[in-house]
N, C-alpha and C positions, 0 to 999 in steps of 0.2 A: 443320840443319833437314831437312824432307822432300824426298825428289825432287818436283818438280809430275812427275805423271803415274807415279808408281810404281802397280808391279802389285800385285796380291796375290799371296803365291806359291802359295798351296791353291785359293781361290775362283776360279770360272769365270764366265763371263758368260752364260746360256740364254736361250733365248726361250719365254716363256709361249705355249702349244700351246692351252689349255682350262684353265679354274675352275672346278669343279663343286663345291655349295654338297654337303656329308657329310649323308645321315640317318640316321645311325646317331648323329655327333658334331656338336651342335647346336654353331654359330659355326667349323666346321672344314670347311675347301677342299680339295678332291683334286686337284690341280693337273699337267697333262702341260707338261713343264719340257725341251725341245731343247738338247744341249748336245755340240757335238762328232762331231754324225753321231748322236748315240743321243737315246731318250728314255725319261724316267727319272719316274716318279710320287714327286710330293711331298704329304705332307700338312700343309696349315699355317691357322695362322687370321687372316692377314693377307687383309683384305676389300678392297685396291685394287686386286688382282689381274684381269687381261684377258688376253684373248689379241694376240698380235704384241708385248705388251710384253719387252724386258733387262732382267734381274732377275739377280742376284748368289745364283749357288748354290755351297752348300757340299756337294761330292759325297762319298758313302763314302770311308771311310779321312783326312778332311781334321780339322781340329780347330776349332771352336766355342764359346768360352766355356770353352777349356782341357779340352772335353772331345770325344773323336774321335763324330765324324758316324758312325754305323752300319746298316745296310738293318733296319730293325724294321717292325711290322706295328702299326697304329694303325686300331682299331675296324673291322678285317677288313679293311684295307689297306696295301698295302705303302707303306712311304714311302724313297725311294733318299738321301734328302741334305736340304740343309735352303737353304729362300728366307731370305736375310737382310733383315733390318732393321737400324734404327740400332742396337740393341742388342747383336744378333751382330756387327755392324762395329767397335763402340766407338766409333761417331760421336754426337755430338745428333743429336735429331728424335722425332718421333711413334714410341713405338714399337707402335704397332698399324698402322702403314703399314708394308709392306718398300719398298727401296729399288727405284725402277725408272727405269735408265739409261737413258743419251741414246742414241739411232739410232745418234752415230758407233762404240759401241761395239762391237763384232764379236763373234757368238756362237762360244763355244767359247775364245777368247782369256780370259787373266787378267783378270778383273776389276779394276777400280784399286782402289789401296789407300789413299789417300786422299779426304777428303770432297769432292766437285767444288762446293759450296757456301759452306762454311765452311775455314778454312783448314788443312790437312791432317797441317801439321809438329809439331804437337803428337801426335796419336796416332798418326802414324808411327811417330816416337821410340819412344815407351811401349809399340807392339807392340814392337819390334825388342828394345829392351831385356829387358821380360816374354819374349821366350820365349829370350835365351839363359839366363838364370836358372832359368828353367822345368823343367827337368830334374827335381829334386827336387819341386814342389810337381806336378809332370805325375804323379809314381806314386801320390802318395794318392788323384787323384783318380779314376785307374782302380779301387783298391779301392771306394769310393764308389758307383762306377758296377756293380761286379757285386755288389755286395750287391743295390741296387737291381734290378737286372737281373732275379735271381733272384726274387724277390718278384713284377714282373710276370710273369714266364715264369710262375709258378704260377694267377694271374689266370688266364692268358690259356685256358690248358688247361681250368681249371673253365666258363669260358665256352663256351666251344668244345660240352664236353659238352651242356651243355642249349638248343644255338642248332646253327642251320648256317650259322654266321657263319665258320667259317672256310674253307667251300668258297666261300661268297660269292666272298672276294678273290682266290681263289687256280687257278684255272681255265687251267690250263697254264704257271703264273707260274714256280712253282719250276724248271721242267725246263728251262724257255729261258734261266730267268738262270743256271742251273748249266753248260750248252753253250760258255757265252765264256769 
């Protein structure tokens, strides 16, 4: 069965900083997300989000639905990692709600890795298992991902041209995140 109280070993626990509703991307939150001493812009379209809330982020470099979190730029923002829901958890629930954790949760601490409502030992299991297997079905779907990739990157430059939508987002962003 699951440990009661295992962690997650990628996902971190942040505290919602600010939600600000996108005009550029109608139904999308630009969300300042504390986690660890930093803070990190998320964009996401989960609409229960506030400030002071624990919320379950998945930072750059972590993995997602099998596929790695990456720093990309969404409708001329950067977004550092991804707010989970029950969906990126593999838990039930609403998935247009993301998950937001009780007070005793410590920001910057692992996130738990089981559901605190429902009982957790089944998708425990079925992580642990999926990802020693994982190996092989993990390479196709980095192919997947730069096909794709590529196709946006080309989006994103024809845009650029005919807008100044990419200095919008970008206003000393790249030079500070390249310094750490």
């Amino acid at each position: 069965g699951g440990k009661k109280g295992a962690k997650h070993p990628e996902f971190k626990v942040a505290l919602v900083k600010g939600a600000d509703a996108m005009k550029k991307k109608k139904g999308s939150f630009l969300v300042q997300v504390e986690c660890g001493g930093e803070e990190f812009p998320v964009v996401t379209t989960y609409e229960n989000l506030a400030a002071g809330q624990r919320v379950i982020f998945a930072p750059e470099g972590s993995t997602v639905n099998g596929k790695e979190v990456k720093r990309v730029k969404v409708a001329g923002e950067w977004t550092a990692g991804i707010i989970c829901g029950p969906m990126e958890m593999g838990w039930a629930g609403d998935a247009s709600q993301c998950i937001v954790l009780d007070k005793r949760c410590q920001v910057g601490d692992f996130a738990p890795a089981g559901e605190t409502a429902s009982a957790p030992a089944a998708s425990a299991d079925a992580g642990g298992a999926a990802r020693e297997g994982g190996d092989e079905a993990g390479a196709d779907d980095d192919d997947e991902q730069d096909k794709r990739k590529s196709k946006s990157k080309g989006k994103e430059k024809s845009k650029a041209a005919d807008s100044d939508e990419e200095d919008d987002g970008d206003r000393g962003k790249k030079k500070g995140g390249k310094k750490k």
